[in-house]
C-alpha positions, 0 to 999 in steps of 0.5 A, spaced: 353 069 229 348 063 230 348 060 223 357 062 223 357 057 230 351 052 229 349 054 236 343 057 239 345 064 240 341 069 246 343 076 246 341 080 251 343 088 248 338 093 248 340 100 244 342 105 249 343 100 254 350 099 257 353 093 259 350 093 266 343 094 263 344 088 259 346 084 266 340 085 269 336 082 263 340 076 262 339 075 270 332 076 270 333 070 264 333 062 266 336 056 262 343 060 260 350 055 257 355 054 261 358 059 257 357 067 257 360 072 252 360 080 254 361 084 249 361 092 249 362 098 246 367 103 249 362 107 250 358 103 255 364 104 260 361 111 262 354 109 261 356 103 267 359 109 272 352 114 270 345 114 275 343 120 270 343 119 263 342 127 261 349 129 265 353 124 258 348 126 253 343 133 255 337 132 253 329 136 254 327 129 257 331 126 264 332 119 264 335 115 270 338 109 271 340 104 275 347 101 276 352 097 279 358 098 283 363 094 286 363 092 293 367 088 297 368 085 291 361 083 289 356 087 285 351 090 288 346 093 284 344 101 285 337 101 284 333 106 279 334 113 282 325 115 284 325 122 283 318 124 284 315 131 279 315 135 285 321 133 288 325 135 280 327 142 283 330 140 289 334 134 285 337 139 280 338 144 287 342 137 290 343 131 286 347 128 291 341 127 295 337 123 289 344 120 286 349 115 291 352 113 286 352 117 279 360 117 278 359 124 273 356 129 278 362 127 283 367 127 278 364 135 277 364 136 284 370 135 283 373 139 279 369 145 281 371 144 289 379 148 287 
């Protein structure tokens, strides 16, 4: 794109990152254009709504994420859950203790309650 556009170009994507992910990269970043292009897949909309990554793709491993969420409209960033070892037991018993903010688990709380 850089040669395409004769521009400096700076592209803050990171495989298996959402677009949410991105952001705080590029904030974490200085001296950016005046112009900013955020592009993503369609499948980066459920990773920007997830805490715990394991609930969108099952895996022997547990990955956690930050996010954010939308409030008084500004976004406010939802901080990498902190599970310790010993409490991984007591987080798959309650969830909702460790997750605030994880779209899936609520969404099957959900669909479970009727």
């Amino acid at each position: 794109m850089s040669e395409l556009i004769e521009c400096r170009v700076r592209n803050f994507g990171v495989g298996g990152y959402g677009s949410d992910q991105a952001q705080m990269k590029f904030l974490s970043k200085t001296n950016h254009s005046d112009i900013v292009f955020l592009n993503h897949f369609s499948e980066n909309i459920i990773r920007n709504i997830n805490q715990f990554r394991n609930f969108i793709y099952p895996n022997k491993s547990f990955v956690f994420k930050p996010r954010y969420i939308i409030k008084n409209d500004e976004l406010e960033l939802v901080p990498l859950p902190q599970i310790q070892k010993k409490n991984i037991n007591d987080f798959f018993l309650q969830p909702e203790k460790y997750l605030s903010e994880e779209y899936f688990y609520q969404a099957m709380k959900a669909a479970f309650k009727n």
